[in-house]
One Martini backbone bead per residue (centre of mass of N, CA, C, O) as a GRO file, in nm:
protein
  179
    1UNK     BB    1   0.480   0.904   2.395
    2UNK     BB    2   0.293   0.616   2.411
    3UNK     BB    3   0.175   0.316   2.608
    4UNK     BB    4   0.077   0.027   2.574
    5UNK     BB    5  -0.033  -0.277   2.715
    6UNK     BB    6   0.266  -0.406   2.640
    7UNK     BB    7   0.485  -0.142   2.692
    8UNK     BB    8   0.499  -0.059   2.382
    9UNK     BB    9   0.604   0.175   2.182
   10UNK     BB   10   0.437   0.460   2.021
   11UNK     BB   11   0.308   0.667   1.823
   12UNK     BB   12   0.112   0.929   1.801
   13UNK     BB   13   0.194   0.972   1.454
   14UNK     BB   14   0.087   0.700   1.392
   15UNK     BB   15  -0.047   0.466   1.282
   16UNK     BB   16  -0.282   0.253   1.382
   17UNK     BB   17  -0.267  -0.001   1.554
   18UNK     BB   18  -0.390  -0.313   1.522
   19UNK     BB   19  -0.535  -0.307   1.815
   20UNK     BB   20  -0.704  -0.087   1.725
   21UNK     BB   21  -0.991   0.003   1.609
   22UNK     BB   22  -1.196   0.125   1.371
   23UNK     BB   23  -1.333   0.307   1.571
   24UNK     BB   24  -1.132   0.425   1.692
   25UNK     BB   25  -0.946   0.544   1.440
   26UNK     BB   26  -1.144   0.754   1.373
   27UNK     BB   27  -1.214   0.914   1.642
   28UNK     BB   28  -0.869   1.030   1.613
   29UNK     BB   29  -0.930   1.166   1.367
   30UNK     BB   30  -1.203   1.336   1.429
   31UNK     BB   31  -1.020   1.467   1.620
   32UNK     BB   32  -0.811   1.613   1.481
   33UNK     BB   33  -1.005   1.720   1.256
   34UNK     BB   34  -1.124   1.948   1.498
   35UNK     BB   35  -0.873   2.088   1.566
   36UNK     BB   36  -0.770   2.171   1.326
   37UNK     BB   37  -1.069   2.345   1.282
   38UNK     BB   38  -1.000   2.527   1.521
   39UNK     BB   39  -0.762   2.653   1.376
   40UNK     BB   40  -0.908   2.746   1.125
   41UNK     BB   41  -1.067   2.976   1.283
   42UNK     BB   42  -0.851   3.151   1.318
   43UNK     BB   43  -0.763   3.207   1.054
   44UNK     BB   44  -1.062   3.283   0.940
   45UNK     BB   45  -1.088   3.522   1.174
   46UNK     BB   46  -0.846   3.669   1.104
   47UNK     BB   47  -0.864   3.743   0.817
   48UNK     BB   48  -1.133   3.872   0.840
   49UNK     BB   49  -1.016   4.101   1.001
   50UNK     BB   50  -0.787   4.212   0.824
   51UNK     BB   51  -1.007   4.273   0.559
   52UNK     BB   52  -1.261   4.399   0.632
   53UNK     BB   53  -1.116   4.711   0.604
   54UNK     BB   54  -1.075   4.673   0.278
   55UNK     BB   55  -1.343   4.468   0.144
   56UNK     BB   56  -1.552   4.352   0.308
   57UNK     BB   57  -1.757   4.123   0.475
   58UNK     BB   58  -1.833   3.934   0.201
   59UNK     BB   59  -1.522   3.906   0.061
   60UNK     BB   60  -1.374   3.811   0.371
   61UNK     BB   61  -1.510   3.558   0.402
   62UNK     BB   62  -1.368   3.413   0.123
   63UNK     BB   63  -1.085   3.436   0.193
   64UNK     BB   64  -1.097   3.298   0.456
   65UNK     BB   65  -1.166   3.032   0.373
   66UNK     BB   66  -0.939   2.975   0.180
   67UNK     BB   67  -0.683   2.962   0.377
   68UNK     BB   68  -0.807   2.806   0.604
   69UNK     BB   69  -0.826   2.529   0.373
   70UNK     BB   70  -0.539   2.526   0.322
   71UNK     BB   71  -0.428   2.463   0.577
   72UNK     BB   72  -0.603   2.240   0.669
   73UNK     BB   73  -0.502   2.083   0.509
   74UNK     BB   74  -0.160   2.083   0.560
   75UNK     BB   75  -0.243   1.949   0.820
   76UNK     BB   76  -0.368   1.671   0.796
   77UNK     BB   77  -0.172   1.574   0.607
   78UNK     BB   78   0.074   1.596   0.840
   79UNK     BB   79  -0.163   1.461   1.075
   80UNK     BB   80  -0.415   1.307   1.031
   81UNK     BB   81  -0.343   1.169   0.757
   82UNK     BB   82  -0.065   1.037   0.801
   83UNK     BB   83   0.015   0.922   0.464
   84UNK     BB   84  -0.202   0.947   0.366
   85UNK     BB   85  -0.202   1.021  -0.016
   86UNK     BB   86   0.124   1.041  -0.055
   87UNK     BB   87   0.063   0.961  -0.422
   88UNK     BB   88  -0.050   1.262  -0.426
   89UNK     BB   89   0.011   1.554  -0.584
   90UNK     BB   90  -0.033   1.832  -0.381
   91UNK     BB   91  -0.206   1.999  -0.562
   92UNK     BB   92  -0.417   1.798  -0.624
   93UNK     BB   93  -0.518   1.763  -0.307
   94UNK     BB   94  -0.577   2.048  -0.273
   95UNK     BB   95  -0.828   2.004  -0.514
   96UNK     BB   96  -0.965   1.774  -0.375
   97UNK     BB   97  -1.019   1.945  -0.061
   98UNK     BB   98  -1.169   2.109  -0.203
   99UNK     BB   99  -1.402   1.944  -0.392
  100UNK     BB  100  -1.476   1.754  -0.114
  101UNK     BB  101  -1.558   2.059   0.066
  102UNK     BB  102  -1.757   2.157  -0.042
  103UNK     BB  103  -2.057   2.096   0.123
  104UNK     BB  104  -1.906   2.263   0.328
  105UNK     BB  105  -1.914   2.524   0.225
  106UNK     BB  106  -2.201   2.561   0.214
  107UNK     BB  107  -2.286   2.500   0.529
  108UNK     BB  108  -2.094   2.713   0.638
  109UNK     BB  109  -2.144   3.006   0.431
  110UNK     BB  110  -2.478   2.962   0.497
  111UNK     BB  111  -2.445   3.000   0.816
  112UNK     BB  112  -2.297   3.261   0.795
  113UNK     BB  113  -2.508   3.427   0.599
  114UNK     BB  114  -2.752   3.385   0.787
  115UNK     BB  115  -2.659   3.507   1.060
  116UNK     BB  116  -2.580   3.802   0.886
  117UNK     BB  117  -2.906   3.860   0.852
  118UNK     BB  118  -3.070   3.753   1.143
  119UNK     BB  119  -2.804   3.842   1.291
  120UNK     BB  120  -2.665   4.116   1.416
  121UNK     BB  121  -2.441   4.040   1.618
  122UNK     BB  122  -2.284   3.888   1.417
  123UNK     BB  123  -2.163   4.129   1.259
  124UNK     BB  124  -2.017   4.208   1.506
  125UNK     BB  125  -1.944   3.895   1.593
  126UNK     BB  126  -1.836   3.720   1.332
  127UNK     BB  127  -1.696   3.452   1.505
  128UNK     BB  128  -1.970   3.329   1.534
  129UNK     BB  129  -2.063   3.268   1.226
  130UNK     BB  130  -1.805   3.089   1.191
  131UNK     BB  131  -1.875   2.867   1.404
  132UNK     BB  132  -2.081   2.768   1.301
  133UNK     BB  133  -2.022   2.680   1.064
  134UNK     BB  134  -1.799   2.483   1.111
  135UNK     BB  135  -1.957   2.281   1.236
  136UNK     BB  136  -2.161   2.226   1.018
  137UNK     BB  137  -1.891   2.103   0.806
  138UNK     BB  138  -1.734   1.882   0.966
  139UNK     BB  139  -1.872   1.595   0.913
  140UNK     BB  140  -1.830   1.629   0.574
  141UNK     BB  141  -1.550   1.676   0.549
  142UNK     BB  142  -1.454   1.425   0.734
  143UNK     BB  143  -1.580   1.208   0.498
  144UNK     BB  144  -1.446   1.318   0.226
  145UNK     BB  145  -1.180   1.334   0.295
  146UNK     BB  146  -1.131   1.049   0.330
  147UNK     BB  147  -1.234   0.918   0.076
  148UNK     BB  148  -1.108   1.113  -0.160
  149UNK     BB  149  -0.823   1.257  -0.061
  150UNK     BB  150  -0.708   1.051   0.200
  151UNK     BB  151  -0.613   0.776   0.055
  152UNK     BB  152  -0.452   0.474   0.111
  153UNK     BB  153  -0.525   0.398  -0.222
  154UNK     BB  154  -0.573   0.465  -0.529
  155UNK     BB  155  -0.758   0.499  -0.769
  156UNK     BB  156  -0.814   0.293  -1.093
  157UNK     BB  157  -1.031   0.487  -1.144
  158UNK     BB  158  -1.325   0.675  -1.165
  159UNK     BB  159  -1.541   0.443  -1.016
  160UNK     BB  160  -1.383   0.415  -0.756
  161UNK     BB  161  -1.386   0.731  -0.656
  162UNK     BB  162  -1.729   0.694  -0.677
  163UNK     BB  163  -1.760   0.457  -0.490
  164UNK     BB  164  -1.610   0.579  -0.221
  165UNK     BB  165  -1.822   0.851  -0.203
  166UNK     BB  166  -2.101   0.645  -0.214
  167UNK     BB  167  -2.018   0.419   0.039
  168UNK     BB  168  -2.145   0.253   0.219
  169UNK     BB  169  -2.192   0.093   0.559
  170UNK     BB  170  -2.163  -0.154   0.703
  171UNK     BB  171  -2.323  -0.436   0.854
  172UNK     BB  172  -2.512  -0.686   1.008
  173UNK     BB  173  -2.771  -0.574   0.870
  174UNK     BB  174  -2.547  -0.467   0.632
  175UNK     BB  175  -2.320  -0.636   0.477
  176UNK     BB  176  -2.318  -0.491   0.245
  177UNK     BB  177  -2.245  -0.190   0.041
  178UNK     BB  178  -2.527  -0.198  -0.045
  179UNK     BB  179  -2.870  -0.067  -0.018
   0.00000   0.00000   0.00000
């Protein structure tokens, strides 16, 4: 627990009090979710190393992307944004959690097969090309993550959902949510 400026305790894992800025809010979710990231990182790395001989260093680069976006899903869902979207259906969640965070798994492991065909090192030293991989793909699956998977309230239609996945952020020089 810490202490607001007014002395009343917070949860330090609960929603953000009114006092909070909206970007401070941000900034606090997308650090939880750089940590869970970096957790991921080590599920990523483990996987990987105890299937490479086993399968082979590109199929088990495959299986360990997804164990740990499973993982990464289940921390996020409990930690990042304890609260949000708990109105999905836990399966229906963690498929649109693979779903929204495609373009981050194309950035991750496209950076990951690029460093291994390019830097010998990485080959020899898979957790290189996977932490780059990582990096790359971290802040479109926290912005689609966001939008799309852990939303505070459901989309009433299918336009509300592809409107929040593809909505502009205002700004006092762009008022208006339209480009």
């Amino acid at each position: 627990m810490t202490r607001s400026p007014s002395s009343a305790p917070i949860q330090s894992d609960a929603p953000a009090p009114a006092s909070v800025s909206p970007p401070r809010a941000k900034l606090i979710r997308l650090l939880k979710f750089g940590t869970v990231g970096g957790l991921g990182l080590v599920w990523d790395s483990g996987t990987l190393y105890a299937l490479r001989p086993l399968i082979g260093l590109t199929a088990a680069t495959l299986v360990a992307y997804f164990v740990a976006a499973t993982i990464n899903w289940m921390l996020n869902r409990l930690w990042t944004f304890k609260g949000a979207g708990q109105h999905d259906h836990p399966v229906l969640q963690w498929l649109r959690f693979l779903l929204a965070n495609s373009l981050g798994f194309l950035l991750n492991r496209g950076t990951v097969y690029t460093l291994f065909y390019t830097v010998p090192l990485c080959v020899t030293y898979p957790v290189l090309a996977l932490a780059a991989g990582s990096l790359a793909g971290m802040f479109a699956n926290f912005n689609l993550s966001q939008k799309m998977v852990f939303r505070e309230k459901p989309p009433t239609s299918v336009e509300d959902l592809a409107e929040s996945a593809i909505a502009f952020p205002t700004s006092p020089k762009n008022p208006s949510p339209e480009p």
